[in-house]
N, C-alpha and C positions, 0 to 999 in steps of 0.2 A: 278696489274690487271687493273688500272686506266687509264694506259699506250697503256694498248693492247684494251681496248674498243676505246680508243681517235684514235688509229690506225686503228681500224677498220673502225671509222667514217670517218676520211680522207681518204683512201682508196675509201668506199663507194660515196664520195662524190667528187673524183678525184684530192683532193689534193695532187699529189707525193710529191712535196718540203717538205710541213710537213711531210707526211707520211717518209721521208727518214730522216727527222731530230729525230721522235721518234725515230727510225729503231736505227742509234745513240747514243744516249742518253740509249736504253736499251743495248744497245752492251757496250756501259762504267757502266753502273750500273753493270750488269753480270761479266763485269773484274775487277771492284771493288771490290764485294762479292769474287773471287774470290783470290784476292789479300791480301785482311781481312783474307778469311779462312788462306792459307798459313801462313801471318804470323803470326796468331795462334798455330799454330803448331810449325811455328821456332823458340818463345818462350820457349814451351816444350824442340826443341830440344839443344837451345842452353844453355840454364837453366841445362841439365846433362853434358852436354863439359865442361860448366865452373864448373861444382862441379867435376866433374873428375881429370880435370888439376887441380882443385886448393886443393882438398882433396890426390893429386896423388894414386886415386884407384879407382875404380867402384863398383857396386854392380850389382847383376840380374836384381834387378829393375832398375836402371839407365839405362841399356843395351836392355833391353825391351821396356822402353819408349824412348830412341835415336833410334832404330828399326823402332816402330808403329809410330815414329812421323816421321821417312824418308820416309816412304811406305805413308802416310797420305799427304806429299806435293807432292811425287809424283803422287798422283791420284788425289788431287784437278788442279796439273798444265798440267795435260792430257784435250788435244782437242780428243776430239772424232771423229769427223767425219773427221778432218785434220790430223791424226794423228801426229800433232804437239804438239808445249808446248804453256803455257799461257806468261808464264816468260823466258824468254832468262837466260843464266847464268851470265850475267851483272847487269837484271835485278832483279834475282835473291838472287845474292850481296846486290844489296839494300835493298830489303827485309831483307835479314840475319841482315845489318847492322842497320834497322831500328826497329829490334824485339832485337837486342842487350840488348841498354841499359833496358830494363827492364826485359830482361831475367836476367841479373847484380843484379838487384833489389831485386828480389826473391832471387837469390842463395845468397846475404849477410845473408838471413836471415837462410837459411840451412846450409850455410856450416861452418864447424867447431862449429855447435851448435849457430848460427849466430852471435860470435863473433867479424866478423868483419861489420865495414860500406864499403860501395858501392866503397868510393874513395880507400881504404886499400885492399879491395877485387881486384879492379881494377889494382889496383899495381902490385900484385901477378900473375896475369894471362897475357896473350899474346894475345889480341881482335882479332889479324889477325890471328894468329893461330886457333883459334877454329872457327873464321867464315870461315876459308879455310877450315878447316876439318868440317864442316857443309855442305858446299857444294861440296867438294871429295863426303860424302857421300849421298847426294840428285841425286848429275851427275851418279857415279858409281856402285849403288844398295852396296856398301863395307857395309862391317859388322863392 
């Protein structure tokens, strides 16, 4: 809010230069938040891939939140009025790849009764596989 009064001031007072440097500054805070939310979500989604691949089954629940958490990135990375995306699918790789390890984290602790540590867990699974199939299912609405 501190933002949009300082903008309005400049504005008022005909500073462009400023005024286009907040303009800026909230256009990267807005794609930040953005980019936060998502990989929030990729957490979620990548946390059931790797219990899936590493338990070799699913449940309802699993399948419901890898779902709600596809439909959830895809509506935070929708531009509205551009009808474009936030995240390119490169960029979107990054995300996956950087909500990994800690999606990793959690599921030592669920899976096989959390059993294993992060490094033994990490053995067992295929990181490129399930970020690939993370984002199949982000690009392709697939079930």
């Amino acid at each position: 809010m501190e933002e949009l009064l300082e903008l309005k001031d400049r504005l008022l007072h005909g500073d462009i230069p400023s005024a286009i440097a907040i303009v800026e500054d909230l256009e990267e805070m807005s794609r930040s938040d953005k980019i936060n939310n998502i990989r929030s979500h990729a957490k979620v989604l990548l946390l059931h891939l790797i219990k899936q691949e590493a338990e070799g089954r699913s449940t309802k629940s699993w399948q419901v939140s890898i779902r709600n958490s596809v439909l959830e990135i895809q509506e935070k990375n929708k531009r509205r009025k551009t009808k474009g995306v936030y995240l390119q699918p490169e960029e979107l790789r990054e995300v996956l790849e950087a909500a990994y390890r800690q999606a990793v984290n959690v599921a030592s602790l669920e899976v096989a009764g959390g059993c294993y540590d992060v490094g033994e867990l990490e053995r067992q699974i295929d990181r490129d596989k399930i970020i690939d199939r993370a984002l199949d299912l982000i690009e392709n609405n697939a079930d």
